[in-house]
Structures are given as structure tokens and as C-alpha cells.
C-alpha positions, 0 to 999 in steps of 0.5 A, a space after each residue: 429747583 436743580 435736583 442733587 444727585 445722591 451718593 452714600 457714603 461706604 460704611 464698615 460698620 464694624 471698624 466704625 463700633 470699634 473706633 467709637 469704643 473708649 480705650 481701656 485704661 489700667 488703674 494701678 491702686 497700690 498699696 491702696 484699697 477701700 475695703 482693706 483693714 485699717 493698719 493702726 501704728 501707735 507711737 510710744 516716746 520715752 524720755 532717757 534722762 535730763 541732760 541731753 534728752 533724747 527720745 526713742 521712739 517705738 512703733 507697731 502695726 497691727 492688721 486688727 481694729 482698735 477699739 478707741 473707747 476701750 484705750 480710753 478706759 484702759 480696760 476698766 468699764 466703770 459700769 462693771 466696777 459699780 456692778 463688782 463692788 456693789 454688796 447686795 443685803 440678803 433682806 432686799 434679795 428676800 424682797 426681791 424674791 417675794 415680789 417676782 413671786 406675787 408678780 408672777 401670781 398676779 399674772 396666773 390669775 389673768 394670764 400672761 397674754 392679759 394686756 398690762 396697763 403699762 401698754 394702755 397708759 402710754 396710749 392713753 397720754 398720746 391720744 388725750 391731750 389738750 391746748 387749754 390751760 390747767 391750774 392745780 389746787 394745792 392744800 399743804 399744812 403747817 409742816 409742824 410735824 415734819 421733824 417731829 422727835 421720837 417719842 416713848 410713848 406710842 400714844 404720844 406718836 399717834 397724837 402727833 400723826 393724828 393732828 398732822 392729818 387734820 392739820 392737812 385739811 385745815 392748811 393754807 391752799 395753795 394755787 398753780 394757774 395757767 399751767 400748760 400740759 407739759 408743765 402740769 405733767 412736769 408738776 405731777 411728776 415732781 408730786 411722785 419723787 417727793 412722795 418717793 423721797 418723803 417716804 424714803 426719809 421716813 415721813 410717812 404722813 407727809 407722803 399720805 397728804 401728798 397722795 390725798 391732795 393728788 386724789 382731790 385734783 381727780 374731782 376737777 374736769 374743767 378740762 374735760 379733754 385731759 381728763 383720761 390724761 390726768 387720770 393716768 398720770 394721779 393713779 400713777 402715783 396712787 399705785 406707787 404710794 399703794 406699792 410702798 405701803 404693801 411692801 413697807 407691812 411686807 417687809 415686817 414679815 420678813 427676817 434674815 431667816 425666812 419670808 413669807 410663803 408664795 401663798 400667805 395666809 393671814 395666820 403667817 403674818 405677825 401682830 406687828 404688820 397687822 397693826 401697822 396695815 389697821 394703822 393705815 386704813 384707819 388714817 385713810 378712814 379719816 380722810 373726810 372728802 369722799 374721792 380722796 378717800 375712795 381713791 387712797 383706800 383702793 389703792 392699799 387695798 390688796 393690804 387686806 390680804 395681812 389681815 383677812 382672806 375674804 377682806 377685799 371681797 368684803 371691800 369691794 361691794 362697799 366701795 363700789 357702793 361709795 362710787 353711787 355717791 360721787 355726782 359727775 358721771 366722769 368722774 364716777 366712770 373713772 372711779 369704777 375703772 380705777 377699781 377694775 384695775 387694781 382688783 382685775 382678779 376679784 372682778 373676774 371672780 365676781 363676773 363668773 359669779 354673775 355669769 347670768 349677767 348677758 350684758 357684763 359677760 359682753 361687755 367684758 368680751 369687748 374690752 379686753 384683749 383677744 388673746 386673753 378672751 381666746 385662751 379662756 373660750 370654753 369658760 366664756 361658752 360655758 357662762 354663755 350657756 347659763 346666761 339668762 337670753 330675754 335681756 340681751 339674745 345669746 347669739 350676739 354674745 356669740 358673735 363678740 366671742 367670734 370677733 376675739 377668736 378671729 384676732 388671737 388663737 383658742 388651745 388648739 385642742 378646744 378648737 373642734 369643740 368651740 366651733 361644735 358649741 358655738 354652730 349648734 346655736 348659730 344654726 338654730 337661729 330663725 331670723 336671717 339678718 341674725 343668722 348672718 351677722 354670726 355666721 359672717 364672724 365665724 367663718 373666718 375662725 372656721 376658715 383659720 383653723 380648719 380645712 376645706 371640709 369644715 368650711 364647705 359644711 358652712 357654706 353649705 348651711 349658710 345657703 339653707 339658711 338664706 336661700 329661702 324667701 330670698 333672704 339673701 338680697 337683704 346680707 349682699 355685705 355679709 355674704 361679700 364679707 364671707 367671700 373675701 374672708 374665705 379667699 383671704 385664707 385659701 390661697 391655693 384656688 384649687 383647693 378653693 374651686 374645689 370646695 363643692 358649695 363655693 360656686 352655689 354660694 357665688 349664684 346668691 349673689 343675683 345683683 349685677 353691681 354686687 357680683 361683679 365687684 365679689 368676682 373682682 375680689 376674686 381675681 385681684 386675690 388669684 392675681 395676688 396670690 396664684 405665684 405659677 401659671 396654671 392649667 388646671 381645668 378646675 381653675 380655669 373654668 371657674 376664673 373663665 366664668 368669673 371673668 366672663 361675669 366681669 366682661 357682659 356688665 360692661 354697657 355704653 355707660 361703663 366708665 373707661 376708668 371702669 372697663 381698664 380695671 375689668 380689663 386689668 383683671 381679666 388680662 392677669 387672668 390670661 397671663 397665668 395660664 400657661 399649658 407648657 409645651 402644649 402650644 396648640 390647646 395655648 392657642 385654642 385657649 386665646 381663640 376661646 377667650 378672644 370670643 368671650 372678651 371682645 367688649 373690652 379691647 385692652 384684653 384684645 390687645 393682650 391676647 395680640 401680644 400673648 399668641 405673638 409671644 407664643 410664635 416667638 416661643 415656638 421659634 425658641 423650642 425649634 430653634 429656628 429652624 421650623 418643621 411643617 407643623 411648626 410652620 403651620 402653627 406659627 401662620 395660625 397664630 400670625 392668622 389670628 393677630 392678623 384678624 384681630 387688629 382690625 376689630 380694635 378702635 385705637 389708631 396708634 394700638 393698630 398701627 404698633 401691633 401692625 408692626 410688632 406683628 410683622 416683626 413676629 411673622 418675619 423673624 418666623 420666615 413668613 414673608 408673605 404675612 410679614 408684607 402683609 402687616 407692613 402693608 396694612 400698616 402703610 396703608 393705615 397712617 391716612 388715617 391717622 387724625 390730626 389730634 387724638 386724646 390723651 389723658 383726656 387732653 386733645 394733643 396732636 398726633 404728628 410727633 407720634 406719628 412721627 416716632 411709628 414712623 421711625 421705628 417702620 423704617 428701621 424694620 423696612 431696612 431688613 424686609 426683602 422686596 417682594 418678587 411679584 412687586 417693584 424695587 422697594 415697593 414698601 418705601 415708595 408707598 409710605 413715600 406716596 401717603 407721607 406726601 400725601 398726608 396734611 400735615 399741620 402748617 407750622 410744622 416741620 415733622 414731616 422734613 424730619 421724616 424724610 430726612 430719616 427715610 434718607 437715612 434708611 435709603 442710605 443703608 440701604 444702599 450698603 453692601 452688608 446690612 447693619 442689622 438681619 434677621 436669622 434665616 431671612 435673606 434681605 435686600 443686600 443679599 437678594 440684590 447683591 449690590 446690584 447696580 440698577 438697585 443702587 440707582 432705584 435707591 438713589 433716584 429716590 434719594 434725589 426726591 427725597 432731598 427735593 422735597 426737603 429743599 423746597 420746604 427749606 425755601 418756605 421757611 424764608 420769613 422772618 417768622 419762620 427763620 429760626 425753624 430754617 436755621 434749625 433744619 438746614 443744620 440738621 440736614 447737613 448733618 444728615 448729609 455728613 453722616 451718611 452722604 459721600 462728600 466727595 461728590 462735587 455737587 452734594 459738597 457743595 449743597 452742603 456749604 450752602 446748607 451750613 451758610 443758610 443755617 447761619 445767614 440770618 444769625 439764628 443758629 447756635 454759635 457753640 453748636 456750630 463751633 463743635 459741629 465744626 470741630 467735630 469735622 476738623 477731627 474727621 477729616 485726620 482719618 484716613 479715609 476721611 481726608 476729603 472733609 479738610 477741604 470741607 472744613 476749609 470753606 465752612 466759615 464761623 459767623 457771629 449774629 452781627 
């Protein structure tokens, strides 16, 4: 084949940037703008009279918004007129007034931070719900006494009441089936406003059966999901109709002139509110059926306090007596839980009484809230002391009072003396496991509230505790949870490694799986949490030893999974450490460390990028302008990279840090290295295997190749050739191991690179360089244009299009015409861009480059339209004129 001789085109890089910039153009907004403020003009049109009306129209502009809804109402909010007109009565203010007070009351009995049951019901509802069916059974009387006369007599009017309350259980039942859960929620509901209502409009027996038939639906579990549902829901109107009776005598002791004390006694209440509140409990007395009774009278059953100052306490054992005899266990659960609600005061009381009770005493530390058990934590250490051990150990309620004290904060000043109290016991303990299970529960209040003292002193301890006999191979859990406790809370590792038993208390972890996943705690938490890179030898010790921990597990049969997590870790490690301005000890630290971690080559690869980056700081501080020792440095530390890329096992890593590396070294003026990296670079793509793995899926490797390759060549254009070596010497080896290399059949990778080394060759061939690097002379200032280097150049250039040419004259079967098309194309583009067209030869291979795209009507049409338009726009520049001759005899064919 005729070789073509090559010709590239002159380049004024900087006319063709400032040719390819968009023009700019001025944006005239006007008056316009999105974030002005809106101009309301409003309109007003008055009529001037019958005859002949005419209108005169009078508008005004105001820069402020206007508020649509406040014209709408002009100005008058109804809400507020209902609030202005609204006259409260002084009786009901009175009420008002009483009921914050007992609320308040209520509330410093338990405390404030006690969780309220409204925060329990709404988590109750959502959590217990049902897709079953559910029925409701319904007993309603006569209604004969709904509208029952006034009577003088009071006998008269109890009869009557007394009769209703009979006639309730001996009424005709009524039955809702096949109900689901909303319409069962809907129906209960509707049960609360007609208690409400029948109330309101002084029924109030109609509103006791409501209450009694609502208590019987608690007996039924067929649903036994949507028991805890149900329960809320029927003591929700169990507490409204206990609400209303409470208020109801209450409000007997109230006058216009005054209410009742926030303490009352029995003694300020009247015969009349007496009376009444007897009334009511000898009504609920009568109810037959056990639940319902049970249920109506706990939920009167602070009305007591009208009556007596020990009623309820006098209550409470009989009623809890009256629970033995419901059968169902949930049933009678629920039932003990009703009264624990409404009696939460009495029932504290009681426990502090039974304070020997171990069982009770931890049980109410499970189950209520943490905040409300931390704030009484010198009561529950004093009942804890009096509890009698044989049936349940103390050291467990210790532990339920650990777990609280973990969540919510004790008084601050009770801190030093729960700690005091609680370890006196801890420490006593004999068994281990026992021991331990405490230990790991207030470690993390030690850790909470006091400093690096207090938990030292712990540690201290738990090591005597567990050392001997070896204990501590049976608690590796506690102890990992002790660790990850304390790093939790101490963030500053300083203060950390500084705490003398910390590093003793690591050494008892001698299983090799378990300490390495404590020292991965350890450094996920330093990476989490250490925010400036370090030098402190402390830190640096202990993390050098925690990583080298990490790095010797790792064996033949570590997962790669695995080893990238340990590699992870270890290199966050690295990046934190940082010596400032001290750039040897920064070095001498990557050379330790390089030694200690050489199993796991992610870590390998980081130090490569660290010391490089450390070069190119070095550069920075001296600006460029190296002085001896600086010089010395920096070789050291290409040195170091240029050692340590042999020793890893990826090819494509290899061949990147290569490259990276020579960048390095070139930009610090060391040839030499520099060559030396892009010569190992070269030649070690021979080596480069036709597939590799990725993900765990074999593909192949050309297209990677392929983009190294391109990233080299755009380096070689600012490497000076060598004086001891030929003209390009580094572009004629890759030439050689690029033709050299078997490339795959069906592929066109390799055309593609030699078309790219085209490219590099022909800016090369410039008189001024793209691109340089600051302070290294490249070949356009070394060779000056010189012509024997042009013609080296263009020599290669005719090789390069050769080899390309006669792969284009394989590709002429019908399989492969499609890929022909394709790289003709792209190829002619390659000479427009960057060959000089004037040449008569070169002019004409790009014809018959074009023609060959298209002769078996592979090609694109709409990209050879635009390729061609493309020309045609060129060739109105100036200097481009040559290209309407081109365009002239580039013909426009159709795939018939």
C-alpha cells in the first residue's frame, strides 16, 4: 500500500478558544424582575347619578402586599367577635380554677416527667388492630323513666331511679354483627357523646347504663388481638363518666363566694355533696355483674376523698380482692391495669410500703418511664437496700436501675452518691457473669456524667473482677458492649488512650475474631468522630497498634469483602495524620506504615497517593522553585512510590499509579524519575491480560486499556525526550508494544489508538505546545521547530496512518462493513481536524475516506449531513478557504 505523507495542520490555540466562546448577549429586563414586590392597583367605581351615568374611576398603587383574606372580612375576624362577646360566669372560672389545681396535685404526686396515658393510648390504638369481625351486645330498657316528672317527694324520686336501674338489666338486648374495626370505633364513640349529651341534659341514669353496658363489652375476648384496643377505647368513656361525677359533687361545694381549698378535707365539703357521692356509690353498689361493677366503681372512685381521708385506701384492697374473682386471665390483667391507672398515687404509696417486695420494686422500674425512675433514684436505692435478696438477687434490681439511669439523668447532685451506693454492691459480687452483666449497665452512667477519672476507677475493677481464672473468655459481649459504650462518649482519643486501663482492658480480649471486630469499633469511632488530623504520639501509638491488630488477621482465607472493610479503616487512619510543615517525620511515618500494612494492597495504594500528594505540598510551600533539600525530598518520596507499585497485584492500579506518579515527579522537575515511570508504564501494558475481573464478572480489558492509553498520550505531549535517547523514544516504544500486543479479532480498539497517537504526533508537531508544565522545557522549546524533528514526526505519522489503512481494507466483508463505515468516518474526521488539507494527497485520502464511509450505505445519513455542514461553515474563515473545494467533491449519498 502507497504510503500518504503527513502534513499538520498549524494551530493558534488561542484565536481558536476565543472563536469557540458564545457571544455574549445583554438581557434588558425592564421594568421586570422575579423577586420585586408585587404592585396591587385597586379599582373603585362610583356611580354619579341616573341620567347619563357616567363613572369615575379612582386607583392607587401600593408597593406593600395585601392581605386577600383580611379584605374579604373586612377586618373583622369572627373568631375574635366570639372571643370579644363571650361572658364567662364566675362559677365556671371557679371550676376552672379547681381543676388546674387538682390536675396540678395529680401531677406532683408522680412528677411531671411521669408518661401521661394519653401518650400510651395513641400507641395502644395503632399498634393492636384486627381484621376480624366484631359484634356489640347492647341491653337497653324501657326508657320509661327518660322523662320522668318532678317530684316533691325524695323517696318518690329515688324509687323511680331505683326501678330504671333494675329495668337496665331486665330490658330487651340488643345486638351489632359483623361490625369492623372502624365502624366498632365509630359505635363506641357515638356511646361516649350520648353519655356526654344524657348528662348534659340531666339524665343521669340514662348515662350510668350507658357506662354499666360499655363495662360488660370488656368480658368478651373473642377478638383477642383487639382486646388492648378495646380497652382504651371503653375506659375512655369510663374516665369521662368518672370526670363528670367528680366534677358534678364538686361543683355542690362551690359558691359565688368561694371553692374548696387545693387540700380539701372531708370536713370542708357540705351534707349535700355527701349525700349525693353516697348516692352514687350505692347505685354502683347494686349493679349485679361483677366487671361492670368493678369497672363503674374504680372509675368514681377518687370521690372517696368527699367522704373520707383513708376511703380509697380502704377501697383499694377490696377491689383488688374483687379482681380474684374475674376467670379470664385477660380479662383480669386488664382489670388490675385499670386500677393502677386511676389510683397511680395510691399504688406508689403502697409499693414504698412493700418496699421489701424485690419482685414488684423491679418490676415497676421496668415499666415505667426512665425519666420518672431517674429523678426518684435515691428512693428506689433506699427500698432497694431494705429488700429482702433470697427471692430475687439485689444485684439485678440494680441493674433494671442502671438501665433507667442510662436513658434519663438523676439530679445532678445525687449523681456522685447513686454511683457511690450502687458500685459498693456491684463490687461485692462473686460470680462473674454477675458481675459483668451490672458492670456493663453502669458504665455507660459512669461514662455519662463523670470524666476520664471515675471511668478509669471502673475499668480498673472490672479487669480485677474478670482476669482471674480467665472469666473474661465467657463476657467477650459485655466486655465488646463496655468498649463501644465508653468510645460512644469519649470522642476526643486523647483523652481516651489517655485513661490508664483502657489499653489493659483491650489485651482481655484474646480471641482473634472478637478483638478484631473491638479494634474495628474503635477505628469506625476515630473516623467518625476525630474532625483535625492528628500527630499526637499517644493516639498514634494506640491506632498504629489497633490497625496492626486489624491488618496480621488477615490470612488466605479472609474474604476480599473482608480485607476492603480492614483496608477501609486502616486507610482513614492514615489520612488523619497529619505532622504539618514537618514533612520528613510525614514521610518517615508512610515508610513505617508501608511496613506494617503490606498484606492488604488498598492501603499500598493509599500510601502511593499520600507521599505523592505529599510531593506536590512540598511544591506548593516552595512554590515551585525547589531548594537542595527540598530537592532531596521530593526524589525520596518519588523513591518511595517508584519501590512500591511493583509489589501490588492489580495491573490496571500498576499502570494508573505509573502514570499519576510520573506526573508527580514531572511537575517536580525530576526528569529522570519522570522517564522512569512512563517507561515502566510502557513497558508493562504487554502484560496487561485480555480479561480481567470486575465485580466478580470476567470482562475485557481493551476498553481500559484503551482509556490508560489515552490519558498517556496526553502526558507524552509535555515529556522532553531524553538526551541520551532518540527523538521520541517513549512514543516509538508504545508504538512497538501496541503493535506488538494481541488484540482481540472483532475488535477496532487498537485503530482507535492509533488514530489518538495521530493526534498526539500532530501536536507535537506545533510550534507552541497546548498545555506545559511550569519549569520543564518540552519538546516545542527543546527542538524549536527544528526540521529533522518535524520529519521524525511525520515519518511516524505515515506509519501510523498505514497501519490504520490496511485494517480498513480488512474490514471489506459484508459482516464487518458496518465497523468499515464507522471508522473511515471517524478517521476522516481525525484528518480534518488536525491534517493540513492543502496537501493534494492527504485531500484526496480524505475523499476517498468519506466515499468508503458511505459505498455500502452504512453510514449515517443526518451525521454526514451535518459533518458536511459543518465544512461548508469552515471553510468562510479565512484561513480555512481550501475546505470549499473539499466540500465540492464530497458527494451525499442515500442507502439505495
Amino acid at each position: 500500500m502507497a504510503a500518504f505523507p503527513w502534513h499538520s495542520r498549524q494551530r493558534n490555540y488561542k484565536t481558536e478558544l476565543e472563536s469557540c466562546r458564545l457571544e455574549p448577549v445583554p438581557l434588558d429586563f425592564g421594568d421586570y424582575h422575579p423577586l420585586k414586590p408585587i404592585t396591587v392597583t385597586e379599582s373603585k367605581t362610583k356611580k354619579m347619578g341616573r341620567k347619563g351615568s357616567t363613572s369615575s374611576t379612582s386607583s392607587s398603587s401600593s408597593s406593600s402586599m395585601v392581605d386577600p383574606l383580611s379584605s374579604v372580612l373586612d377586618g373583622t375576624d369572627p373568631l375574635s367577635m366570639f372571643a370579644a362577646t363571650a361572658d364567662p360566669m364566675t362559677a365556671t372560672a371557679n371550676m376552672d380554677s379547681s381543676r388546674k389545681k387538682r390536675d396540678r396535685d395529680d401531677n406532683s404526686t408522680v412528677g411531671p416527667d411521669f408518661e401521661p396515658w394519653s401518650c400510651k393510648r395513641g400507641d395502644i390504638l395503632a399498634r393492636y388492630t384486627t381484621t376480624e369481625k366484631l359484634s356489640i351486645n347492647l341491653f337497653m330498657g324501657s326508657e320509661k323513666g327518660k322523662t320522668a316528672t318532678s317530684s316533691s317527694a325524695v323517696s318518690e324520686k329515688v324509687r323511680t331511679r331505683l326501678e330504671e336501674l333494675d329495668d337496665l338489666e331486665e330490658g330487651s338486648q340488643r345486638e351489632l354483627l359483623n361490625l369492623t374495626q372502624q365502624d366498632y370505633m365509630n359505635r363506641i364513640e357515638e356511646l361516649n357523646q350520648s353519655l356526654k349529651d344524657a348528662w348534659a341534659s340531666d339524665q343521669k341514669v340514662k348515662a350510668l347504663k350507658i357506662v354499666i353496658q360499655c363495662s360488660k363489652l370488656l368480658s368478651d375476648t373473642s377478638v383477642i388481638q383487639f382486646y388492648p384496643s378495646k380497652f382504651v377505647l371503653i375506659t375512655d368513656i369510663l374516665d369521662t363518666f368518672g370526670k363528670l361525677v367528680y366534677e358534678r359533687i364538686f361543683s355542690m361545694c362551690v359558691d359565688n363566694r368561694s371553692a374548696l381549698p387545693d387540700h380539701f378535707s372531708p370536713e370542708n365539703v357540705n351534707d349535700t355533696a355527701k349525700e349525693t357521692c353516697l348516692n352514687w356509690f350505692f347505685k354502683i353498689a347494686s349493679i349485679r355483674e361483677l366487671i361492670p361493677r368493678f369497672y363503674v366503681e374504680a372509675a368514681i372512685l377518687n370521690c372517696n376523698k368527699f367522704l373520707s381521708k383513708t376511703g380509697i385506701s380502704e377501697c383499694l384492697p377490696r377491689l383488688t380482692c374483687m379482681i380474684r374473682g374475674i376467670g379470664d386471665p385477660l380479662v383480669s390483667v386488664y382489670a388490675r391495669a385499670y386500677l393502677c391507672r386511676v389510683l397511680l398515687t395510691e399504688m406508689m404509696e403502697r409499693c414504698k410500703k412493700l418496699g421489701n417486695n424485690a419482685l414488684l420494686l423491679n418490676s415497676v422500674m421496668s415499666a415505667f418511664r426512665a425519666e420518672f425512675i431517674a429523678t426518684r433514684s435515691m428512693d428506689f436505692i433506699g427500698m432497694i437496700k431494705e429488700c429482702d435478696e433470697s427471692g430475687f438477687p439485689k444485684h439485678l434490681l440494680f441493674r433494671s436501675l442502671g438501665l433507667n439511669l442510662a436513658l434519663a439523668d438523676p439530679p445532678e447532685s445525687d449523681r456522685l452518691q447513686i454511683l457511690n451506693e450502687a458500685w459498693k454492691v456491684i463490687t461485692k459480687l462473686k460470680n462473674p457473669q454477675d458481675y459483668i452483666n451490672c458492670a456493663e449497665v453502669w458504665i455507660e452512667y459512669t461514662c455519662r456524667h463523670f470524666t476520664k477519672r471515675e471511668v478509669n476507677t471502673v475499668l480498673a475493677d472490672v479487669i480485677k473482677h474478670m482476669t482471674p481464672d480467665r472469666a473474661f473468655e465467657d463476657a467477650y459481649p459485655q466486655l465488646h458492649s463496655i468498649i463501644k459504650t465508653i468510645i460512644a462518649y469519649f470522642h476526643d482519643f486523647s483523652v481516651l488512650f489517655s485513661v490508664e486501663k483502657f489499653l489493659p482492658f483491650l489485651d482481655m480480649f484474646q480471641k482473634e475474631n472478637v478483638r478484631v471486630e473491638v479494634c474495628k469499633c474503635i477505628m469506625e469511632a476515630f473516623i467518625k468522630y476525630q474532625q483535625e488530623p492528628t500527630k499526637d504520639p499517644v493516639i498514634l501509638n494506640a491506632l498504629l497498634h489497633v490497625c496492626k491488630t486489624m491488618h496480621d488477621s488477615v490470612n488466605a482465607l479472609t474474604l476480599e469483602d473482608e480485607k476492603r472493610m480492614l483496608a477501609v479503616l486502616i486507610n482513614g487512619f492514615i489520612k488523619m495524620v497529619s505532622f504539618g510543615r514537618d514533612f520528613e517525620q510525614q514521610l518517615s511515618f508512610y515508610v513505617e506504615t508501608r511496613s506494617m500494612f503490606c498484606n492488604l494492597e488498598p492501603v499500598l495504594v493509599q500510601l502511593i497517593h499520600s507521599v505523592n500528594q505529599l510531593t506536590m505540598e512540598t511544591r506548593r510551600v516552595m512554590k515551585g522553585n525547589h531548594s537542595r533539600k527540598t530537592a532531596a525530598f521530593v526524589r525520596a518520596c518519588v523513591a518511595f512510590c517508584f519501590i512500591t507499585i511493583p509489589s501490588l497485584t492489580g495491573i490496571f492500579t500498576r499502570l494508573n499509579l505509573y502514570l499519576h506518579s510520573g506526573q508527580v515527579a514531572l511537575a517536580n522537575q525530576c526528569l529522570s524519575q519522570a522517564d522512569a515511570f512512563f517507561r515502566a508504564a510502557v513497558s508493562l501494558v504487554p502484560e496487561v491480560p485480555k480479561m480481567i475481573n470486575i465485580d466478580g464478572k470476567m470482562r475485557s480489558s481493551e476498553s481500559f486499556l484503551l482509556e490508560f492509553l489515552c490519558n498517556l498520550f496526553s502526558t507524552l505531549l509535555i515529556v522532553p525526550d531524553h538526551p541520551e535517547q532518540g527523538v521520541l523514544f517513549l512514543v516509538r516504544g508504545l508504538l512497538n508494544v501496541i503493535q506488538d500486543y494481541t488484540w482481540e479479532d472483532n475488535s477496532d480498539d487498537k485503530i482507535r489508538i492509533y488514530t489518538n497517537v495521530l493526534h498526539l504526533l500532530s501536536a507535537m508537531s506545533q510550534e507552541t505546545y497546548l498545555y506545559h508544565v511550569d519549569k520543564v522545557d518540552s519538546n516545542d522549546s527543546l527542538y524549536g521547530g527544528d526540521s529533522k524533528f518535524l520529519a521524525e514526526n511525520n515519518k511516524l505519522c505515515e506509519t501510523v496512518i498505514t497501519q490504520i489503512l490496511e485494517h480498513l481494507k480488512t474490514l471489506g466483508k459484508d459482516e464487518t462493513l458496518k465497523r468499515q463505515s464507522v471508522l473511515a468516518l471517524s478517521f476522516f474526521n481525525s484528518i480534518l481536524a488536525h491534517g493540513d488539507l492543502r496537501n493534494n494527497k492527504l485531500n484526496q485520502l480524505s475523499v476517498n475516506l468519506w466515499n468508503l464511509a458511505q459505498r455500502h450505505g452504512c453510514a449515517d445519513t443526518r451525521t454526514m449531513v451535518k459533518t458536511l455542514e459543518y465544512i461548508k461553515k469552515r471553510s468562510k474563515q479565512p484561513e480555512m478557504s481550501h475546505l470549499t473545494e473539499l466540500a465540492l467533491r464530497l458527494p451525499l449519498q442515500t442507502r439505495t
